[in-house]
N, C-alpha and C positions, 0 to 999 in steps of 0.2 A: 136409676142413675140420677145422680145430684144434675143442678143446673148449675153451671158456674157462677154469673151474676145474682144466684137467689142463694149462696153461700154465704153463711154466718157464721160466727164466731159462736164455740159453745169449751164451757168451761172444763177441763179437766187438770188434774193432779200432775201431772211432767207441764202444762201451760202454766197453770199457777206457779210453778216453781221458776220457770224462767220469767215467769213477770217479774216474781221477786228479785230475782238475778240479774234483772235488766234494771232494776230501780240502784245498784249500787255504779253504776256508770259514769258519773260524774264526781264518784267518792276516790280522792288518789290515797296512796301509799307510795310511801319512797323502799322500795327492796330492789336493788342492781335497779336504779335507778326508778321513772315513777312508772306504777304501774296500776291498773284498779280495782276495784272490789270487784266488779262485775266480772273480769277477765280470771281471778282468782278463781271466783264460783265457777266459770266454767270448766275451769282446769279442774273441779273435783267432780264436775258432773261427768267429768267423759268416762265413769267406769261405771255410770248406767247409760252415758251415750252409746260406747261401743256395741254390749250387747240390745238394743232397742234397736239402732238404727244400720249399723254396719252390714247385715244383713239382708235390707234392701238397697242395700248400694252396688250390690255384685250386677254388673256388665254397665256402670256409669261411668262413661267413658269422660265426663268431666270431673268428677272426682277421682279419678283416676288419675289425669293429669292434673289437676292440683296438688293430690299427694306426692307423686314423681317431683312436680317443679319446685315444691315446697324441701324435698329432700336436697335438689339440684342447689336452690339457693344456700342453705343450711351449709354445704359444701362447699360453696365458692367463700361465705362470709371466713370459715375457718384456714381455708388454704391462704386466703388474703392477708389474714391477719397472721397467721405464723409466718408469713413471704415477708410482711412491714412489721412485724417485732412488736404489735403494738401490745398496748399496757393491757394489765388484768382486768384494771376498771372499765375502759372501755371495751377491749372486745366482751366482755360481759353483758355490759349494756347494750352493745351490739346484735347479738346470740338472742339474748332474751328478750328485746324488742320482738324480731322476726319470729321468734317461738312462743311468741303469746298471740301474735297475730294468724298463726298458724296452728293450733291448736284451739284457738275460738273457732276458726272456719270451719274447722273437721269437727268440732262439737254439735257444731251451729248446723250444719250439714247433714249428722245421722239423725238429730230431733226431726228436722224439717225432712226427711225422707218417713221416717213415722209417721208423721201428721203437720201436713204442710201450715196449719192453724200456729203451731209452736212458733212461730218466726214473728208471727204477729203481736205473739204474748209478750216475746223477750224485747222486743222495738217497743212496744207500748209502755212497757218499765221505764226503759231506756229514754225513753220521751219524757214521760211522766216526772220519774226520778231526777232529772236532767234540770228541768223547770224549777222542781221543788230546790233540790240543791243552790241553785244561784239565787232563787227567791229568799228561802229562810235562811241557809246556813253562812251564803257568800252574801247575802244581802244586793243582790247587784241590780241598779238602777235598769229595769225594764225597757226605760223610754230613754236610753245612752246608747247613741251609733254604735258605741263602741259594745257596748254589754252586748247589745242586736247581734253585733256579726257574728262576734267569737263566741259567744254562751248563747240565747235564747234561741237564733235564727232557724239553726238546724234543727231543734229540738220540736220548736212547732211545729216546721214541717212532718217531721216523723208524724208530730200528733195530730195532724191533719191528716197523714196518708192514712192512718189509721180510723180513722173515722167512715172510710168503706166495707167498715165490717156493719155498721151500722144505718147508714145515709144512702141515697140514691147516689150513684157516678156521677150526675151533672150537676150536684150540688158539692159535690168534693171538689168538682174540676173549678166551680165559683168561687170554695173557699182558697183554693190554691192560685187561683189568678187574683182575688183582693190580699190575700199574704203578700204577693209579687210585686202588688204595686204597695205596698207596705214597707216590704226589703229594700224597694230602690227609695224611697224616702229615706228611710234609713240610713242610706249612702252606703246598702248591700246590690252593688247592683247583678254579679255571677248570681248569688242566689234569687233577687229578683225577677232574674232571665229566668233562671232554673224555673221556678215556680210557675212564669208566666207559661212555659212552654211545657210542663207538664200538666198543667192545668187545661190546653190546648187539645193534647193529646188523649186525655181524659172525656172531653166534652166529645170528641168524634171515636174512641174506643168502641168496638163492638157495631158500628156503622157500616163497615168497609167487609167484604168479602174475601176473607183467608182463602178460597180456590185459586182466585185470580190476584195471585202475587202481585205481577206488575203495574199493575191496576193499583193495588193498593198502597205499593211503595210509591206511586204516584202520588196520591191522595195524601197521601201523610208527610210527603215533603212538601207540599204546597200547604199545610196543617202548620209546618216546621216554619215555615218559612214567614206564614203567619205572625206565628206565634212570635218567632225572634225581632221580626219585625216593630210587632207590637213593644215587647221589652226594650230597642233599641230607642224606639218614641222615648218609654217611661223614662232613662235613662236620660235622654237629652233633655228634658223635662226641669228633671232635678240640680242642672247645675249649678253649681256657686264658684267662687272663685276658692273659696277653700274644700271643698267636694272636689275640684279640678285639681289642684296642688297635690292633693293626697292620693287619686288617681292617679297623675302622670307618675306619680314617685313609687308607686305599687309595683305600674305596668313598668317603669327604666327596672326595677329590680327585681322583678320575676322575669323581664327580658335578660339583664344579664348574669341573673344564675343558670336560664336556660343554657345561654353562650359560656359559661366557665363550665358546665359540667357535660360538652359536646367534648370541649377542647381539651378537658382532663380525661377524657376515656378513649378519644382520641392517642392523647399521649400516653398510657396505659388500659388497652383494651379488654385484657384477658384476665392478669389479675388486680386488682382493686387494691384501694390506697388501705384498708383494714377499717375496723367499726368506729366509726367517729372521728373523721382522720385531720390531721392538721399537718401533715407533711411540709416541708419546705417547698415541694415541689408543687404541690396545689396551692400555695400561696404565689407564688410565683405568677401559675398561668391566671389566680385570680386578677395579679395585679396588672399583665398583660391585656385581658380583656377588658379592665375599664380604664387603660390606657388609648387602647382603640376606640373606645365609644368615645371619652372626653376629646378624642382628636376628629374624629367625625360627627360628632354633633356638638362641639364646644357648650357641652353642658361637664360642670363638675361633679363628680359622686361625693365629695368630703374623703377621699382616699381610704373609703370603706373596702376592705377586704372580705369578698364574697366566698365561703368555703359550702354554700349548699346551694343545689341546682335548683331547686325549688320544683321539684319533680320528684316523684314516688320509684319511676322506672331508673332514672338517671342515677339519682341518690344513691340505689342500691347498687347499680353497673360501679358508680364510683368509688360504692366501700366495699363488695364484694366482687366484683370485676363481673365478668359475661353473664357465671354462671352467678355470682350472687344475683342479677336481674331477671334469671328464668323464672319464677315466681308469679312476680309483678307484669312481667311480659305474658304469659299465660294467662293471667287472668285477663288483662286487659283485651286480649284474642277473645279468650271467652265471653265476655260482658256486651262485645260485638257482636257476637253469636247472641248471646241473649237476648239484647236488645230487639234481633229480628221475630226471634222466635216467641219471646215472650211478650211483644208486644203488638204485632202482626196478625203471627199463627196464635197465639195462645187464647181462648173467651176469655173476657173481662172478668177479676172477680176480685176478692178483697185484698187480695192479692196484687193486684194490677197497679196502683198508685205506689207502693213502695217498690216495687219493680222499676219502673220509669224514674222515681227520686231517687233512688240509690245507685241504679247503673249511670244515667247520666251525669250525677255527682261522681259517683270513683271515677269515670272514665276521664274528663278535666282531671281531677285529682292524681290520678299516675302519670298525666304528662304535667301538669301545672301546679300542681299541690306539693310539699313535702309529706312525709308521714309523719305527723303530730301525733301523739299518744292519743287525745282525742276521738282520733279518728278511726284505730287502729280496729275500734268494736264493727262501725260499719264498714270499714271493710270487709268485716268477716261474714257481716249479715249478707253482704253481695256474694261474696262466692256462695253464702249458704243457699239464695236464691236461684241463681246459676246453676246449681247441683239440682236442687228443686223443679227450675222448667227441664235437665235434661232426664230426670226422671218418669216427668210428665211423660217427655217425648219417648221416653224409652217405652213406657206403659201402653201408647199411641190415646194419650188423653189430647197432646199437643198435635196442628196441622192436620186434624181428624176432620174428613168432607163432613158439613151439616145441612 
């Protein structure tokens, strides 16, 4: 029987393949909108994914319920969009968003029930590929806040999380807490928290006794708390008055897309404005909610009309209605689930750093993030992981007395 922390990385022919598949991730193509090489490859690999992996998926009850909620949403987007008449172009671009994100996750999900090693091959591309893209092709200034956040940021992490296939854990946790105080320079401060605090979780991994739960979820919240603590210092640290500016005007507009897309699902709960919506009616409640803010905080927005919640669960409630958001609501149930399980109960292994970066990123991300095409791949790598620890647990490799 393997040791989990003495698990390495070893080469084979479906890994090599998604390494390769993972290097075109940051390559767009414009077809019903942009979509990417990498996401392509995998839509042609799933008819060696089905039979490889679909096989050991029988009685995973989390893939399970991805497949159902993934159908649930699919259904709400269409009902929404015939109810609001909307245009060909956009429910298109609508449909095929959520169908590339969903058909990467179930790809992404029979390789990693094969060989849990695949997940790391295709993130490694994806990292790699990622780097090179904005280095050679985009040309893009490494040491620009701006290049930082939106291009390099993520990328290194992935390729740092990767680097526990080969490194001791406490030196992964070192490089992901100097990344951390890196991002917050940068004026990335979410990601610099991220890092700080996975890096945290990292150094105390495999410390703590999975018999005694309680116990443990102690010790890791007081780890948590650490940690956050610590990124809250880094963050006050770095302030400037133009760092402050670009902050407070982040947080006023992720605060009121949060508030316009309560108050538009509110007014249409069940079904949704269709894919990409601009209704008159959602401009309305937009202009409503930064009528209220500019009267309670006499700060002005420039009568910017806010039409995205800036939320992954919201967004979808708001173009698909209830059922377009069972999807992104299930997973984020799950990710919850995962998080205990796979970071608690589960032994440390190479595995374990992209489990903590990825679930704690999408889970901000489906309440605080939109769904940026970007993103769209690691999302899939989260549920693919999710399927992977309930696998585990199905098998009894996961919460198993040692």
């Amino acid at each position: 029987m393997e040791t989990p922390e003495q698990t390495r990385i070893r080469v084979t022919f479906i890994g090599l393949v998604l390494f390769v598949a993972g290097l075109g991730s940051a390559w767009k193509l414009n077809f019903v909108g942009e979509i990417y090489v990498s996401e392509i490859v995998l839509l042609a690999l799933a008819i060696v994914a089905i039979p490889v992996g679909f096989p050991k998926l029988r009685g995973n009850r989390a893939f399970m319920l991805v497949v159902a909620s993934a159908i649930l949403t699919m259904i709400g987007y269409v009902v929404s969009d015939l109810v609001r008449g909307t245009t060909e172009a956009q429910y298109l671009r609508g449909w095929a968003r959520n169908a590339m994100v969903i058909v990467s996750a179930i790809v992404l999900s029979a390789f990693v029930a094969k060989d849990k090693r695949n997940i790391w091959w295709f993130i490694a591309g994806l990292a790699v590929g990622s780097i090179l893209w904005f280095e050679i092709v985009q040309r893009l200034p490494l040491r620009s806040p701006e290049a930082w956040k939106f291009n390099f940021a993520v990328s290194f992490s992935l390729l740092v999380a990767c680097t526990a296939a080969f490194l001791p854990r406490k030196l992964v946790a070192v490089l992901f807490m100097v990344l951390g105080v890196y991002s917050v320079t940068m004026d990335f401060r979410i990601h610099g928290a991220l890092c700080v605090v996975v890096g945290t979780l990292l150094w105390a991994a495999g410390t703590v006794d999975p018999r005694k739960a309680m116990v443990t979820i102690a010790k890791l919240g007081i780890i948590l708390v650490i940690g956050m603590a610590a990124a809250v210092a880094l963050v006050n640290m770095t302030k400037t008055e133009y760092a402050e500016q670009r902050r407070t005007s982040s947080n006023v507009g992720r605060l009121l897309g949060i508030h316009f897309g309560l108050a538009a699902i509110a007014s249409s709960p069940i079904v949704g404005y269709g894919s990409w919506p601009n209704d008159p009616e959602l401009v309305r409640i937009s202009r409503q909610v930064t009528r209220e803010y500019e009267a309670e905080t006499g700060r002005s927005t420039g009568g910017e009309v806010f039409l995205n919640a800036h939320s992954q669960i919201l967004n979808a409630w708001i173009e698909g209605g209830v059922l377009g958001a069972a999807f992104y609501l299930v997973v984020f149930g799950l990710l919850l689930w995962g998080c205990y399980w796979g970071l608690v109960k589960r032994p440390p292994d190479l595995l374990t750093p992209l489990i903590a970066l990825l679930f704690f990123s999408q889970l901000w991300n489906l309440l605080m993030s939109p769904l940026g095409s970007a993103g769209r791949l690691l999302f899939a790598c989260s549920v693919a992981l999710v399927v992977l620890i309930a696998s585990e647990r199905l098998a009894g490799k996961v919460g198993r007395r040692r």
